[in-house]
C-alpha atoms as one frame of an Amber mdcrd trajectory, in Angstrom:
protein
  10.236  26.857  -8.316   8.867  27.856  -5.299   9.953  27.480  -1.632   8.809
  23.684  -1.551   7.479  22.928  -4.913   6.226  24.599  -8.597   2.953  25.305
  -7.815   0.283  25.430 -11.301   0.085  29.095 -10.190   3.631  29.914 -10.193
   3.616  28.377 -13.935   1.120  30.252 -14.996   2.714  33.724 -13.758   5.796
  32.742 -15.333   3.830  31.630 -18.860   1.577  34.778 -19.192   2.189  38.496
 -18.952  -2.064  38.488 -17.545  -3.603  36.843 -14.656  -4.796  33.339 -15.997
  -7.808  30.816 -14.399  -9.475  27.690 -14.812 -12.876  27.567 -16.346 -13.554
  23.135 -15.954 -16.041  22.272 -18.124 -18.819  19.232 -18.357 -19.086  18.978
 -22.244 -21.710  15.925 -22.285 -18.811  13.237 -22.930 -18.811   9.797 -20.984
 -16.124   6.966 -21.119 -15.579   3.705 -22.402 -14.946   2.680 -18.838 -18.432
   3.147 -18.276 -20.886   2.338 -21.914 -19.596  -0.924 -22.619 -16.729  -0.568
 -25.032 -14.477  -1.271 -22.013 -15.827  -2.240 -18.780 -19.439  -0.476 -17.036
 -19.569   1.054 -13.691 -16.385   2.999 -14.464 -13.777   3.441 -11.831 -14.798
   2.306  -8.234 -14.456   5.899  -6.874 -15.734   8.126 -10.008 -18.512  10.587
  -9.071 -17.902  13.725 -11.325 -20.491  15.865  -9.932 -18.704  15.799  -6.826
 -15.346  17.610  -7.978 -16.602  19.364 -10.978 -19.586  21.777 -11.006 -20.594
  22.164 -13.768 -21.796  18.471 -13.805 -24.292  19.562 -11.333 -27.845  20.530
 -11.778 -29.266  21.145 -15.171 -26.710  20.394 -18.251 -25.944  23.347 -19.931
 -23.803  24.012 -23.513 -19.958  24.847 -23.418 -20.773  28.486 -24.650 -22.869
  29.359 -21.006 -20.599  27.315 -19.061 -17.675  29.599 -20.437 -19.475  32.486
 -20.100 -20.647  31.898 -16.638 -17.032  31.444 -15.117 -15.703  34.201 -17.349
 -17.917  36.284 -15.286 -17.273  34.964 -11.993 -13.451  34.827 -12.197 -13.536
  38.369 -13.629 -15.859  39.616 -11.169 -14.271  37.362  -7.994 -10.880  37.342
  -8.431  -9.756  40.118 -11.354  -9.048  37.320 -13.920  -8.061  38.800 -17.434
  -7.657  35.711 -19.649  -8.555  31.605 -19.183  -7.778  27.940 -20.181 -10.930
  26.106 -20.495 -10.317  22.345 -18.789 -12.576  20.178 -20.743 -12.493  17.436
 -17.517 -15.632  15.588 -16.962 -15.335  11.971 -18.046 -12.934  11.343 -21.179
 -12.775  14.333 -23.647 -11.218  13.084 -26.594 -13.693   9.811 -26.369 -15.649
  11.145 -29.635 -15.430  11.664 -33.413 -12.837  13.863 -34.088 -16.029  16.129
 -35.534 -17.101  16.724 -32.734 -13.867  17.103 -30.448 -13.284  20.038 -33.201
 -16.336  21.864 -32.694 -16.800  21.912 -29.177 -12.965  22.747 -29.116 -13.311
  25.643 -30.935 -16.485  26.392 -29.296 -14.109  26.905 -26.396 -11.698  29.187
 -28.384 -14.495  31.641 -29.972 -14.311  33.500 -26.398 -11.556  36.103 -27.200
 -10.494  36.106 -23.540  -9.604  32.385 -23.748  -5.939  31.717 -24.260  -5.915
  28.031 -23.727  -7.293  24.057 -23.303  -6.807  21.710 -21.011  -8.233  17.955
 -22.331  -8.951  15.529 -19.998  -8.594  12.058 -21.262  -7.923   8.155 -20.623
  -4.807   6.491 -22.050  -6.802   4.563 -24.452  -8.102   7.180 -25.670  -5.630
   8.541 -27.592  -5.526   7.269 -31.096  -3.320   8.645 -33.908  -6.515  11.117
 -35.206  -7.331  12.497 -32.004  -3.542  13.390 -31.423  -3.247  14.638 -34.999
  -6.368  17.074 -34.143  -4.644  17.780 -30.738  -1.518  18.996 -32.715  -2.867
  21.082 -34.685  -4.346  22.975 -31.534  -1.495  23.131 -30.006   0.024  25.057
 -32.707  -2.749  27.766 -31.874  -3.605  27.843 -28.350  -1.455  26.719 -25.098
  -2.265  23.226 -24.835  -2.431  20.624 -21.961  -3.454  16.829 -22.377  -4.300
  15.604 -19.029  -4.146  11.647 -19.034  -5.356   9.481 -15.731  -3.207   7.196
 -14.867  -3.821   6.960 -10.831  -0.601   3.989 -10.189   1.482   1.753 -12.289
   0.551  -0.929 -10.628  -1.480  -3.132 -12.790  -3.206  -5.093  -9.890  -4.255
  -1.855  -8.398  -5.776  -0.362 -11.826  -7.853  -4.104 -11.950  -8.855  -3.493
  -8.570 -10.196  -0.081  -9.009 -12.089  -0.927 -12.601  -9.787   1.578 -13.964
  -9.923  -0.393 -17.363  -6.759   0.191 -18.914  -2.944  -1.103 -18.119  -0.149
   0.482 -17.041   1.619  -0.355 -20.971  -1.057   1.310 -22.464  -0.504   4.543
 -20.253   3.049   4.548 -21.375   2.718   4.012 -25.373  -0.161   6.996 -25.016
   2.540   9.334 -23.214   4.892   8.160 -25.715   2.764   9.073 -28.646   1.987
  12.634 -26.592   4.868  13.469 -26.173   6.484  12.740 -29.998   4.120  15.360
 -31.212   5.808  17.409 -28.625   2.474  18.173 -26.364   2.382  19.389 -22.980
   1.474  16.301 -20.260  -0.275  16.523 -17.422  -0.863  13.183 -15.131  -3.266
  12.479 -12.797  -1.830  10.077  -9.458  -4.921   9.037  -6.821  -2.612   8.082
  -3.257  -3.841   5.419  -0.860  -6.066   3.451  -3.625  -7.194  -0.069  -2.244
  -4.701  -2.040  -1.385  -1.649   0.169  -1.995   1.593   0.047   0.564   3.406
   3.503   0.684   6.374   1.572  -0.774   4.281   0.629  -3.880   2.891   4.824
  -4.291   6.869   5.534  -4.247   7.308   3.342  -6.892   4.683   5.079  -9.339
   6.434   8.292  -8.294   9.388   6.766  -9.418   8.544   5.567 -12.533   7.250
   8.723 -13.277  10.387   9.884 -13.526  10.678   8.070 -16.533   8.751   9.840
 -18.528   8.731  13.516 -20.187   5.844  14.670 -18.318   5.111  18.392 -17.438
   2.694  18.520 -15.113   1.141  16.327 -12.134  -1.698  16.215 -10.172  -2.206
  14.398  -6.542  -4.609  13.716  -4.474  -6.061  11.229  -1.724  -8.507   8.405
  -2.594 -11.962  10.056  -0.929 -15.367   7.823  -1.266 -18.031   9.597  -2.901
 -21.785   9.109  -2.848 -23.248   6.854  -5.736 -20.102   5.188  -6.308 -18.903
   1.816  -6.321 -16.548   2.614  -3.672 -19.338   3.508  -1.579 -20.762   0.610
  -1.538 -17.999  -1.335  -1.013 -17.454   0.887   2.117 -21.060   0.617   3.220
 -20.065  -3.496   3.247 -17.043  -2.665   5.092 -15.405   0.197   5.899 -12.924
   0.587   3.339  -9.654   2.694   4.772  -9.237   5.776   3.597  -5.792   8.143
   4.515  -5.695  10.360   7.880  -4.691  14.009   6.831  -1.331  13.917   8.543
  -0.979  10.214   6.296  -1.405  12.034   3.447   0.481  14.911   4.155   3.646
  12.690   4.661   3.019  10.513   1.195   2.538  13.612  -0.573   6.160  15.166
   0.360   7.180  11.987  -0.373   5.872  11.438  -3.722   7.019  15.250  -4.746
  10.298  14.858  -3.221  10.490  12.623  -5.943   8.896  14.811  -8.894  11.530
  16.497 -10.934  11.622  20.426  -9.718  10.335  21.657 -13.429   7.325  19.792
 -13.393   4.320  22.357 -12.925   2.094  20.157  -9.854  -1.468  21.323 -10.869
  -3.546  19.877  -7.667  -2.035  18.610  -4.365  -5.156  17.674  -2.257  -8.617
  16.102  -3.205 -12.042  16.984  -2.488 -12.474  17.958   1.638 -16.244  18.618
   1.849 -19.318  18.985  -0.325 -23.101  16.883  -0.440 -21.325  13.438  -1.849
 -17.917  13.241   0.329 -18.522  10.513   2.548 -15.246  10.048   3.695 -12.226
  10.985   5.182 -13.984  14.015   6.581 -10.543  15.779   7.372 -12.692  18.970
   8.853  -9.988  21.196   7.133 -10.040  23.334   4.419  -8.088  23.294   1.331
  -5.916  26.029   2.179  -5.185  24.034   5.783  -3.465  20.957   3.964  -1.403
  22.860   1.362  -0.242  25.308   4.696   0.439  21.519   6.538   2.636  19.995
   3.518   4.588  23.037   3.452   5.184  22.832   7.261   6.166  19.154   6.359
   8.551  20.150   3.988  10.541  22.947   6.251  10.306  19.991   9.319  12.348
  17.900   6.212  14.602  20.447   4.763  13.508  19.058   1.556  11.743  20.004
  -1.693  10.336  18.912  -5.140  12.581  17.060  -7.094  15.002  16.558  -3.799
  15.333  12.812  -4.888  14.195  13.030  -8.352  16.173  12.605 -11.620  16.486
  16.047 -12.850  17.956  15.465 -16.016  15.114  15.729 -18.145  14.099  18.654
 -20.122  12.055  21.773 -18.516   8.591  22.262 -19.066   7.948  24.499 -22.081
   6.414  27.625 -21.627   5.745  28.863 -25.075   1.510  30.421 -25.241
């Protein structure tokens, strides 16, 4: 681990002999939380083209999307090989036909070495993980599953669509085909109390997971949230708030699991709010200050019992 906690990027230098990126991808999926099977509207603060961008602009196919940040890593930062994060919207909501081809769509670029799927809990049946497993037995594998708090009364609240239960049986299954897990945690949704963001960090603990990513609620353009804040103004965390419930919640994070993201969106055309006026660089630098102020760490209150994160390519 690092000084204060095991960065994505430390993982990744320890997992490949090569310097390793990123490519996210907008394959043309959408979710159940937004056609009808489940709810419409989707999630109160979803806006994909504000995080990912390659939902911007005009739609283009997985092959030039691939070979458009293949270039720029290469030619930006030296990259040699990539995991291609299939993120906007719910990847595995498809036939399994389909998740196949655009999968290995992905995986006909020599240089890529891995996936990353981002999904929904209920979005997991036994054919999709079956399909999953099989990758995994070829490439380096991550299944990214939202699950933003346990608290069912929060997931109502934010339209999220599915329960708490059903987030753990869908880690459960995950994690009996013996797939890496990455979860996503959103801190200072509507209504939450720090005490009740410790307590999803605590029941974390409880399951197998092997990755993590956190961030802070931020309102979006052309979301529900946004309208609801246009109503009235709907709070959103302070910088040094968030800096302080993210030690928190990592403090409690057992020290082998890899945290992917630690801060949210900070500018950009749809970010309505908090406007922090910092970069990204600016918070990670502050919750490492945090940390040293503390004397503390990942995993300094966490169960560290369970097993470490595999690192087999």
């Amino acid at each position: 681990m690092g000084k204060y906690y095991f960065s994505y990027g430390e993982y990744l230098k320890k997992a490949f002999p090569f310097k390793v990126y990123k490519i996210a991808l907008d394959a043309g999926f959408t979710c159940p939380n937004r056609d009808g099977l489940v709810a419409y509207g989707g999630c109160i603060y979803c806006e994909n083209r504000s995080f990912s961008p390659n939902s911007k602009g005009e739609k283009r196919s997985v092959t030039k999307q691939i070979g458009a940040g293949i270039e720029f890593y290469k030619k930006h930062f030296n990259a040699e090989r990539f995991i291609v994060y299939f993120q906007a919207y719910t990847n595995t909501y498809g036939p399994v036909s389909l998740l196949k081809d655009l999968y290995d769509e992905a995986l006909s670029f020599p240089e890529v070495i891995g996936l990353s799927v981002g999904t929904r809990p209920d979005c997991l049946p036994e054919d999709v993980l079956d399909l999953l497993t099989l990758y995994s037995e070829k490439t380096h594998l991550w299944v990214e599953i939202g699950r933003q708090s346990s608290h069912n009364e929060t997931l109502l609240r934010i339209n999220r669509g599915h329960t708490y239960e059903q987030f753990a049986d869908a880690i459960g299954r995950t994690k009996l085909r013996g797939l890496r897990v990455c979860v996503h945690v959103i801190l200072g949704l509507p209504g939450e109390t720090r005490e009740m963001m410790m307590q999803t960090a605590d029941a974390l603990v409880g399951f197998p997971i092997d990755g993590l990513k956190i961030h802070h609620l931020y309102i979006a353009e052309n979301t529900i949230l946004a309208k609801l804040h246009k109503a009235s103004p709907v709070k959103t965390l302070t910088m040094e708030e968030y800096v302080s419930l993210a030690c928190d919640f990592l403090e409690r994070i057992p020290s082998h699991v890899a945290i992917q993201r630690v801060t949210g969106e900070l500018k950009g055309d749809y970010l309505i709010a908090p406007a922090w006026g910092v970069s990204k660089s600016a918070v990670l630098a502050a919750i490492e200050k945090e940390f040293a102020r503390r004397g503390t760490c990942q995993g300094k209150l966490g169960n560290k019992a369970q097993a470490p994160v595999s690192l087999v390519v």
